[in-house]
Structures are given as structure tokens and as C-alpha cells.
Backbone as a chain_set.jsonl record, in Angstrom:
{"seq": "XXXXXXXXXXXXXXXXXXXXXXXXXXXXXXXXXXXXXXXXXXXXXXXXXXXXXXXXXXXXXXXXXXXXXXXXXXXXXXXXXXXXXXXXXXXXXXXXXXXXXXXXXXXXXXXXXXXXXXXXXXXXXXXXXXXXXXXXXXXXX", "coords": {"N": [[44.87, -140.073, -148.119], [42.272, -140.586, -147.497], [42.289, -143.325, -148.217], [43.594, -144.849, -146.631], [42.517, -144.348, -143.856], [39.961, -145.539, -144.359], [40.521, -148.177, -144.97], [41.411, -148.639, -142.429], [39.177, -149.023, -140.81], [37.462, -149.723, -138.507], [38.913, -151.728, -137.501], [39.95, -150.1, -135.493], [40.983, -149.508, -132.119], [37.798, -148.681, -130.038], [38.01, -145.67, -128.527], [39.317, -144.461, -130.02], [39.582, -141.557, -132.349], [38.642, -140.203, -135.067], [39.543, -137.897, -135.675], [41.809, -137.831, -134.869], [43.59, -140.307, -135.742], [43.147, -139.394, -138.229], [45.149, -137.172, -137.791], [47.174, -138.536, -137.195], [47.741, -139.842, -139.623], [48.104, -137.582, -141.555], [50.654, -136.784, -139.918], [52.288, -138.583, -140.799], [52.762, -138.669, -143.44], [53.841, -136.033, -143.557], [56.336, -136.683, -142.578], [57.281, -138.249, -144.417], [57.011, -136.946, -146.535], [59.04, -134.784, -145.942], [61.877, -136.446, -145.628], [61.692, -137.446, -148.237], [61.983, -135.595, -149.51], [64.192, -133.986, -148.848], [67.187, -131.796, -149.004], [66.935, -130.958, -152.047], [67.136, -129.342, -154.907], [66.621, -126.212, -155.521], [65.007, -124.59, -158.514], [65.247, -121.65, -159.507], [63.499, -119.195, -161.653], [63.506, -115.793, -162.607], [61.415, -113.908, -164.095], [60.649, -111.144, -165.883], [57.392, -109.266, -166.837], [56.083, -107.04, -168.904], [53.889, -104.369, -167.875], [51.602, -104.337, -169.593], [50.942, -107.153, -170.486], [51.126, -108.328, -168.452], [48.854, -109.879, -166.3], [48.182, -111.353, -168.296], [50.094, -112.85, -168.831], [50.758, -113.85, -166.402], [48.874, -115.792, -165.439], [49.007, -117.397, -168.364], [51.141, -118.422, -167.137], [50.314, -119.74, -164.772], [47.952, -121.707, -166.094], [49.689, -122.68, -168.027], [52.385, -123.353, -168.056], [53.221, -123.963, -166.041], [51.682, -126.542, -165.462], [52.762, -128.263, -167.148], [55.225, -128.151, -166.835], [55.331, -129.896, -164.027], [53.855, -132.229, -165.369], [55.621, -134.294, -165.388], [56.363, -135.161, -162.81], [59.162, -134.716, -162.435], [60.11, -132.008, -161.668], [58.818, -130.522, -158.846], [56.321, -129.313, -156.47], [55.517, -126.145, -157.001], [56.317, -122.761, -157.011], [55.239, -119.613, -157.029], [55.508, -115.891, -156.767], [55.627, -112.669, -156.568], [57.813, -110.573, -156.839], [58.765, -108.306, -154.311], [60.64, -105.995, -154.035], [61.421, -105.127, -156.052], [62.902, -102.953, -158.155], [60.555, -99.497, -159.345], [59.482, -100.154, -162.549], [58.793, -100.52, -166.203], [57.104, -102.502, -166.006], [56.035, -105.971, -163.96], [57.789, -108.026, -161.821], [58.287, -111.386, -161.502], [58.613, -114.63, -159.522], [59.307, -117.801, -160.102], [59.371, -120.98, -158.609], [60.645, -124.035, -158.789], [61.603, -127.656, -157.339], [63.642, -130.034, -157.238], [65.192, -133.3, -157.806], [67.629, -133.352, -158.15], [71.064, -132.04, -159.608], [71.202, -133.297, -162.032], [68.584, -134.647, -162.696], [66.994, -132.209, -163.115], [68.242, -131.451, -165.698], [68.15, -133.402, -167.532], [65.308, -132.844, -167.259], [64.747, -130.403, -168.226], [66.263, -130.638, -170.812], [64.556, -131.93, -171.938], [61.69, -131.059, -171.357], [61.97, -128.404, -170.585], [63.352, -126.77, -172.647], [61.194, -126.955, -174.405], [59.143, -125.387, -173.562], [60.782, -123.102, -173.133], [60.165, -122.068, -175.699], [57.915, -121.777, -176.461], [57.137, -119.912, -174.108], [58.323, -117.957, -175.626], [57.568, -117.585, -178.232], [54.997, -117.026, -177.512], [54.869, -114.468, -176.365], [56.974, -113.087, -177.074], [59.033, -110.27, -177.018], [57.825, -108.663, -174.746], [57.929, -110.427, -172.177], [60.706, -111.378, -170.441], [63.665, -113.483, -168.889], [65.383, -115.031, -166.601], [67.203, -117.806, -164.999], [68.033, -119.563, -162.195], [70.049, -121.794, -160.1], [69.708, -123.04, -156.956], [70.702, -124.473, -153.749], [69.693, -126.373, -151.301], [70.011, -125.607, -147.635], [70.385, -127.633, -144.3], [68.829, -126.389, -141.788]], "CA": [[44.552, -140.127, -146.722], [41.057, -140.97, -147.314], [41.828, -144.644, -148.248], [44.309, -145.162, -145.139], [41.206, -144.195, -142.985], [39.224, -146.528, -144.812], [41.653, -149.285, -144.476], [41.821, -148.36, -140.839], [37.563, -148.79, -140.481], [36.475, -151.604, -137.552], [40.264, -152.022, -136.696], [40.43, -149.0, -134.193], [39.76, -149.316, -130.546], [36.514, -147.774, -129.598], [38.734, -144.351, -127.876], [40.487, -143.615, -130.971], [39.087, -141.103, -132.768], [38.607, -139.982, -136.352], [40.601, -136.89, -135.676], [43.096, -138.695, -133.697], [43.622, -141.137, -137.008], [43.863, -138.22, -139.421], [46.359, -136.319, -137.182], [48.41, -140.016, -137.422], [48.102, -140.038, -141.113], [49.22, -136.291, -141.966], [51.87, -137.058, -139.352], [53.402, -139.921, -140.698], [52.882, -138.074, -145.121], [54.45, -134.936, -143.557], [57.055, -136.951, -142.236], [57.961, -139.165, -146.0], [57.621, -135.639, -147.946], [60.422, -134.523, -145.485], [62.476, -137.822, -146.207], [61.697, -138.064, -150.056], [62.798, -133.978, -150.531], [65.717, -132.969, -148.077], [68.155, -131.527, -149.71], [66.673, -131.014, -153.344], [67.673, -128.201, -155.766], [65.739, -125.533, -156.26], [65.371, -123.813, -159.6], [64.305, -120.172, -159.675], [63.482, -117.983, -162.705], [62.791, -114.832, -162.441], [60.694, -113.191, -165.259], [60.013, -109.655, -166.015], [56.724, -109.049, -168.073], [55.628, -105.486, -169.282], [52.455, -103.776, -168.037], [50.848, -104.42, -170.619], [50.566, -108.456, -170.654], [51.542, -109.026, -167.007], [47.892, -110.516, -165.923], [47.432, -112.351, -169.267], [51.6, -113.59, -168.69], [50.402, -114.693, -165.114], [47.592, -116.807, -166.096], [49.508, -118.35, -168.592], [52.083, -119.503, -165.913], [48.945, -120.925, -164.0], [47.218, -122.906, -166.922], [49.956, -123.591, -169.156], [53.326, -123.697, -167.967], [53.317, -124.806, -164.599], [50.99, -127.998, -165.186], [53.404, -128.876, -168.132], [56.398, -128.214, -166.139], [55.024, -130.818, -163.429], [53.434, -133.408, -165.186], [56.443, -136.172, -165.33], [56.905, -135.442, -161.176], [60.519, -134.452, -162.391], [60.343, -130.905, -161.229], [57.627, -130.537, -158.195], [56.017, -127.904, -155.044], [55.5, -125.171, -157.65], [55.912, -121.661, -156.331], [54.991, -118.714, -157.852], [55.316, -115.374, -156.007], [56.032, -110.867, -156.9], [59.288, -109.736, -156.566], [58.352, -107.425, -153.958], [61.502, -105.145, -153.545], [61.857, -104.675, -157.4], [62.382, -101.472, -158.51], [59.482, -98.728, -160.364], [59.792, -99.739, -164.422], [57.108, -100.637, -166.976], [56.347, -104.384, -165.715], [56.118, -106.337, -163.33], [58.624, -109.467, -161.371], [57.46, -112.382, -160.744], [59.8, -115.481, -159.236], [58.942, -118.834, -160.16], [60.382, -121.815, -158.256], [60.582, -125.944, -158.639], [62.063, -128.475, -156.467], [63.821, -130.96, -158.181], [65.865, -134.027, -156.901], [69.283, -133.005, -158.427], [71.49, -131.318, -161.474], [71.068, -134.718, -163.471], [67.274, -134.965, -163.161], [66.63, -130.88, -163.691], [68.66, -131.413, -166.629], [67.103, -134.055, -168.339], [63.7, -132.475, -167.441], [65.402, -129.004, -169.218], [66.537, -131.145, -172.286], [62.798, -133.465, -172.69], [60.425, -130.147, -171.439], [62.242, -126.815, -170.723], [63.24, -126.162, -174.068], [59.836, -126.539, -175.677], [58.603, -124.325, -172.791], [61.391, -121.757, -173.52], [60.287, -121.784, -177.23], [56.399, -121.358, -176.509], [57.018, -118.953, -174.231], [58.982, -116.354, -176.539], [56.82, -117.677, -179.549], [53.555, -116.553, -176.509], [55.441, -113.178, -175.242], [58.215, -111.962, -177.628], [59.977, -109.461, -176.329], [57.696, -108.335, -173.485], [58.87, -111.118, -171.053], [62.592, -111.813, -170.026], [63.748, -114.261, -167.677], [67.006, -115.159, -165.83], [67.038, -118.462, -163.776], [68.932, -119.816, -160.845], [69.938, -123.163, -159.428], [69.84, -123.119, -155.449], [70.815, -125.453, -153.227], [69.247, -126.026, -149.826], [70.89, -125.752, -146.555], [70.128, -128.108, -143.427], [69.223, -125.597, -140.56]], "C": [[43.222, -140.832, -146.513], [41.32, -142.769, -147.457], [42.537, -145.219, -147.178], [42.934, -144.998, -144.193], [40.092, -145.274, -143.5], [39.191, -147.831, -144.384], [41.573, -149.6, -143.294], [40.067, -148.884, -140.529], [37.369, -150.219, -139.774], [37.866, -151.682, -137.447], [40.52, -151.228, -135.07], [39.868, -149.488, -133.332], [38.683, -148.556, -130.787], [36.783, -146.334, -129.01], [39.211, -143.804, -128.743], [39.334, -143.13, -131.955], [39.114, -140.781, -134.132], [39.338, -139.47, -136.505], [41.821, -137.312, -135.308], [43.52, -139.415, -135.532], [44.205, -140.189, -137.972], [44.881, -137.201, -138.647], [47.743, -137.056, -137.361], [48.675, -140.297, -138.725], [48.539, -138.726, -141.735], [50.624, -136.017, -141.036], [52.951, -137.325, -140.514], [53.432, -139.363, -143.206], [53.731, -136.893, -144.561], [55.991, -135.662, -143.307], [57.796, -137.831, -143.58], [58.045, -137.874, -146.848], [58.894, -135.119, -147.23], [61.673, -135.79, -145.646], [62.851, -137.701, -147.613], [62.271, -136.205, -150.409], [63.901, -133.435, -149.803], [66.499, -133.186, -149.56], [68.73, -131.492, -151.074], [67.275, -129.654, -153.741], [67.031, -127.652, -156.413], [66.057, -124.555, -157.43], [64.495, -123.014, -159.987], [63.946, -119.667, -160.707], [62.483, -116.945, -162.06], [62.394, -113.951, -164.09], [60.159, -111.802, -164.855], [59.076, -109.55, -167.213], [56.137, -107.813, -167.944], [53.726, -105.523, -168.99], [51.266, -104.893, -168.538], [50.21, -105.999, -170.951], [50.857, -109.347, -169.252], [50.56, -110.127, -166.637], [47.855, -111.509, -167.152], [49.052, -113.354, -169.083], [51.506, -114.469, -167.124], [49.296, -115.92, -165.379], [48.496, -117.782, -166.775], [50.227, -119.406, -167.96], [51.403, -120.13, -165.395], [48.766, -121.926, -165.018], [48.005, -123.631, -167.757], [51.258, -123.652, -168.569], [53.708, -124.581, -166.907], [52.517, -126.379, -164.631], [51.805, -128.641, -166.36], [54.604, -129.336, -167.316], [56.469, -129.432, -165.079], [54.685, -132.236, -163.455], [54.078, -134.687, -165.594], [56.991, -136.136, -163.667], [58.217, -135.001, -161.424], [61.038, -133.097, -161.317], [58.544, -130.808, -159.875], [57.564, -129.149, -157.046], [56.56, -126.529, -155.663], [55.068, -123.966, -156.59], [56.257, -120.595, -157.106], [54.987, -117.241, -157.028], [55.839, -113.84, -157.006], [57.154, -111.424, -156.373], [58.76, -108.328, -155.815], [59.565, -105.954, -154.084], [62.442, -105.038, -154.896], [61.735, -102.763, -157.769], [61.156, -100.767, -159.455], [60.412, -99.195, -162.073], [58.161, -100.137, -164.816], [56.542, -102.121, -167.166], [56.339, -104.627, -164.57], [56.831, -107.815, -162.961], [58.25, -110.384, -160.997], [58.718, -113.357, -160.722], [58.754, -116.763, -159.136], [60.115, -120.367, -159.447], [59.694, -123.119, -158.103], [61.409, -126.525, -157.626], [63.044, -129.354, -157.168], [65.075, -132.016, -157.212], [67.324, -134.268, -157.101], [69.673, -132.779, -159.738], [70.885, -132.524, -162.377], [69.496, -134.498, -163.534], [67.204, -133.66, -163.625], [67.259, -131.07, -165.009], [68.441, -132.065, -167.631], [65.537, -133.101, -168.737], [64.113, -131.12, -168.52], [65.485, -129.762, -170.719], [64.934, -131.642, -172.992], [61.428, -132.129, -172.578], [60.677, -128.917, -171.399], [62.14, -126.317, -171.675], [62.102, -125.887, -174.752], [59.119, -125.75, -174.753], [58.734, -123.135, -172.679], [60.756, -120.893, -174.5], [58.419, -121.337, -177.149], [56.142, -119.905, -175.645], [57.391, -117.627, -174.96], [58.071, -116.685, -177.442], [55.207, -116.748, -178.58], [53.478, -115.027, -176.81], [56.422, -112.742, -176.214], [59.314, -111.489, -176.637], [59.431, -108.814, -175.123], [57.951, -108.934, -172.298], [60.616, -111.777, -171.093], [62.677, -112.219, -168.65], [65.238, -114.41, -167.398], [66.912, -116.713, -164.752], [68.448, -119.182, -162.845], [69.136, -121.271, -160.496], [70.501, -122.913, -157.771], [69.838, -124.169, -154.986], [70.38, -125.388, -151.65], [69.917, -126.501, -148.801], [70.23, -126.173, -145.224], [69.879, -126.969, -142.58], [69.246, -125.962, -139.436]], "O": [[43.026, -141.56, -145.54], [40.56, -143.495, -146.816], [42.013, -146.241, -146.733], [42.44, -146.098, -143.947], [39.378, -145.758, -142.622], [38.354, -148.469, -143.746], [41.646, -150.784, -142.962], [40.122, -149.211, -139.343], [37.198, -151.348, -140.233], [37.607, -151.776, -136.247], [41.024, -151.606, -134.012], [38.706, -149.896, -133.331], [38.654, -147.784, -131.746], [35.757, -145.655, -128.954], [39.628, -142.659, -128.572], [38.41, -143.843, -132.346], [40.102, -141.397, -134.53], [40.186, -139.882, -137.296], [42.85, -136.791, -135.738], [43.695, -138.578, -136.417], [45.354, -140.152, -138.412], [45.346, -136.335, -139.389], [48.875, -136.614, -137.56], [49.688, -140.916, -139.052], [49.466, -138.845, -142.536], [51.495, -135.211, -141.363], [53.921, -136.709, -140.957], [54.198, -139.905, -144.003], [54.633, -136.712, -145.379], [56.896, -135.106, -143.929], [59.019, -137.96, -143.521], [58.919, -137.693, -147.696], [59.879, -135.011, -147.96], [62.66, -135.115, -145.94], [63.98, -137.811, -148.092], [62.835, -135.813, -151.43], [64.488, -132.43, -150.204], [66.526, -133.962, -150.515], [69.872, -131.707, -151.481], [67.853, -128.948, -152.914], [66.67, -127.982, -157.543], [67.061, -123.843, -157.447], [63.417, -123.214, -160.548], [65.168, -119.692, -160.849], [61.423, -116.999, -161.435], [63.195, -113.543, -164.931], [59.492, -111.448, -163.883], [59.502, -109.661, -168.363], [55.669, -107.499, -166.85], [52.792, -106.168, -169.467], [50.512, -105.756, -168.089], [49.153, -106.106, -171.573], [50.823, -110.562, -169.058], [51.02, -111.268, -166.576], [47.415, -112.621, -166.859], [48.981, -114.573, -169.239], [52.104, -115.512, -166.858], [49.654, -117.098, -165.401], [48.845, -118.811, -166.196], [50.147, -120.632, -168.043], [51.684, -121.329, -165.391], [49.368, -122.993, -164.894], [47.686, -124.712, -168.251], [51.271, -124.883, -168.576], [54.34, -125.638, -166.924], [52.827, -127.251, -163.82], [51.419, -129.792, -166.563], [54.948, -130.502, -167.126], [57.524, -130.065, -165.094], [54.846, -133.122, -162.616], [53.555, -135.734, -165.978], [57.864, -136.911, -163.276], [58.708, -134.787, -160.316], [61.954, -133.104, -160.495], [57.401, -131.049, -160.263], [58.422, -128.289, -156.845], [57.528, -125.888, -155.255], [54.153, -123.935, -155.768], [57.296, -120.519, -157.761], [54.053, -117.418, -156.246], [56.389, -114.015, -158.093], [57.37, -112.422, -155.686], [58.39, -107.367, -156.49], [59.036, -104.853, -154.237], [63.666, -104.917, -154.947], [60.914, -101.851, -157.665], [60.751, -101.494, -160.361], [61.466, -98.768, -162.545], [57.059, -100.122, -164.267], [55.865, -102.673, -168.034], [56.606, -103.687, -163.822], [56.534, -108.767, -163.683], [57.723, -110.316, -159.886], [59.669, -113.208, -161.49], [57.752, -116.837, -158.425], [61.275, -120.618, -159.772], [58.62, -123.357, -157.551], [62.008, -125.685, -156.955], [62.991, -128.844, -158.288], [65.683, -131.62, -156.218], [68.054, -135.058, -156.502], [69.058, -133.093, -160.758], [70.137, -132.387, -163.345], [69.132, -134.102, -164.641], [67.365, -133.692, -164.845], [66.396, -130.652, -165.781], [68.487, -131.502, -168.724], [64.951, -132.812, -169.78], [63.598, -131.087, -169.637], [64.762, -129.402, -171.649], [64.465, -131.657, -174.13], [60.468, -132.096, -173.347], [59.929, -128.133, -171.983], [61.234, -125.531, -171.954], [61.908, -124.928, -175.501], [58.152, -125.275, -175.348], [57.925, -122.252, -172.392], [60.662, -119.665, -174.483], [57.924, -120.535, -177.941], [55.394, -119.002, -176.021], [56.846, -116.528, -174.858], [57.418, -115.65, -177.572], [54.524, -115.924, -179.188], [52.523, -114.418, -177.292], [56.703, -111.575, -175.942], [60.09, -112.034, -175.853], [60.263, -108.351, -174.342], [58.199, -108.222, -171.325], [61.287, -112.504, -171.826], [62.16, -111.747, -167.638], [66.12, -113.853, -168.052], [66.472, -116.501, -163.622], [69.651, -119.122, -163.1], [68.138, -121.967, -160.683], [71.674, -122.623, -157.536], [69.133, -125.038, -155.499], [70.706, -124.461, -150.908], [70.424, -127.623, -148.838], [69.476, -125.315, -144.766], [70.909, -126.296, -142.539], [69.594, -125.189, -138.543]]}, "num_chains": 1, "name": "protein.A"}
């Protein structure tokens, strides 16, 4: 945004404002990320990690999985959130979700980075985390 405004410097009328400008340039990016992602395929996992390594199993997802998982753009708009309406046991749920721009690409990205992500986390975590994931598809409303 900053170099569009740049770009833009001594072109503007004298009325148009800075704010005005940056309201026209997160317009017109909100309007290409809606374009470039309708109707992608999101892919959930949900992980259960024990007590006992939950905070140090969260973290990891921050520093190490999630910036791995992201950095060929394949899978993108990482979300990380509780499982609020999990039942009382001896861990805690957490639901992780990607974007991705259809079965073929998630599936590549699964073959070239999941797997060695699978394998670090059980080699990380053992047997205190277990996961389950999902492929969703999104619906126009």
C-alpha cells in the first residue's frame, strides 16, 4: 500500500486526501483478495494435546508449523482457534485451518510439506497430540 501512495505523490488533486487515497487502495486489495480466493477449500485439523504440553504444543504451531506450512503461498489465511464446546478430558482442542485453491494444489502441498510436518510433529509430541483433519468447501451466501 505504501508504494501505491508513493506512486500516487504530486499526481492527486489538491482535495484528495491521504485518507481518501488509502481508503481507495484497501478498497480496491480487499476487493482482488475477494477475486483471487472465492471459493477455495478449506482444510481443518483438529488436534487434541494433553495438559501437560498444550502451551509448549501451541507455540510450536505458532513458530514452527504454521510458517512452514505457508511458506510456498500453497496453503494461506492461517487460522488457529480452541474448540470451545469440547468436552472436560485431560487436554485441550485446538482447530487449525488453511485456505487453499483446490484438491490438486492441497495435495501436492500434502505430498512436498504435510508429510514431513506429520513426521516432526509425532517425532515433537508422540502420543500426547492426535489430530483428525477435514476438507471443507465454501458456500457462496
Amino acid at each position: 500500500m505504501q508504494a501505491v501512495l508513493i506512486s500516487l505523490h504530486g499526481r492527486l488533486p489538491k482535495n484528495i486526501t491521504c485518507q481518501y487515497v488509502r481508503f481507495l487502495t484497501e478498497s480496491i486489495l480487499e476487493l482482488l483478495h475477494l477475486l483471487l480466493y472465492k471459493n477455495m477449500i478449506v482444510y481443518n485439523t483438529t488436534y487434541h494435546a494433553h495438559n501437560a504440553i498444550a502451551e509448549e504444543f501451541l507455540a510450536w504451531l505458532k513458530s514452527n508449523y504454521i510458517p512452514k506450512a505457508v511458506c510456498d503461498g500453497r496453503l494461506v489465511e492461517p487460522r488457529l482457534t480452541t474448540v470451545m464446546n469440547a468436552e472436560e478430558s485431560d487436554g485441550i482442542n485446538y482447530s487449525l485451518q488453511f485456505r487453499s485453491e483446490s484438491t490438486d494444489v492441497l495435495r501436492n502441498w500434502y505430498e512436498e510439506v504435510g508429510d514431513d510436518l506429520l513426521v516432526e510433529l509425532s517425532n515433537t509430541f508422540g502420543q500426547k497430540v492426535a489430530g483428525f483433519s477435514t476438507l471443507l468447501e465454501e458456500i457462496d451466501l
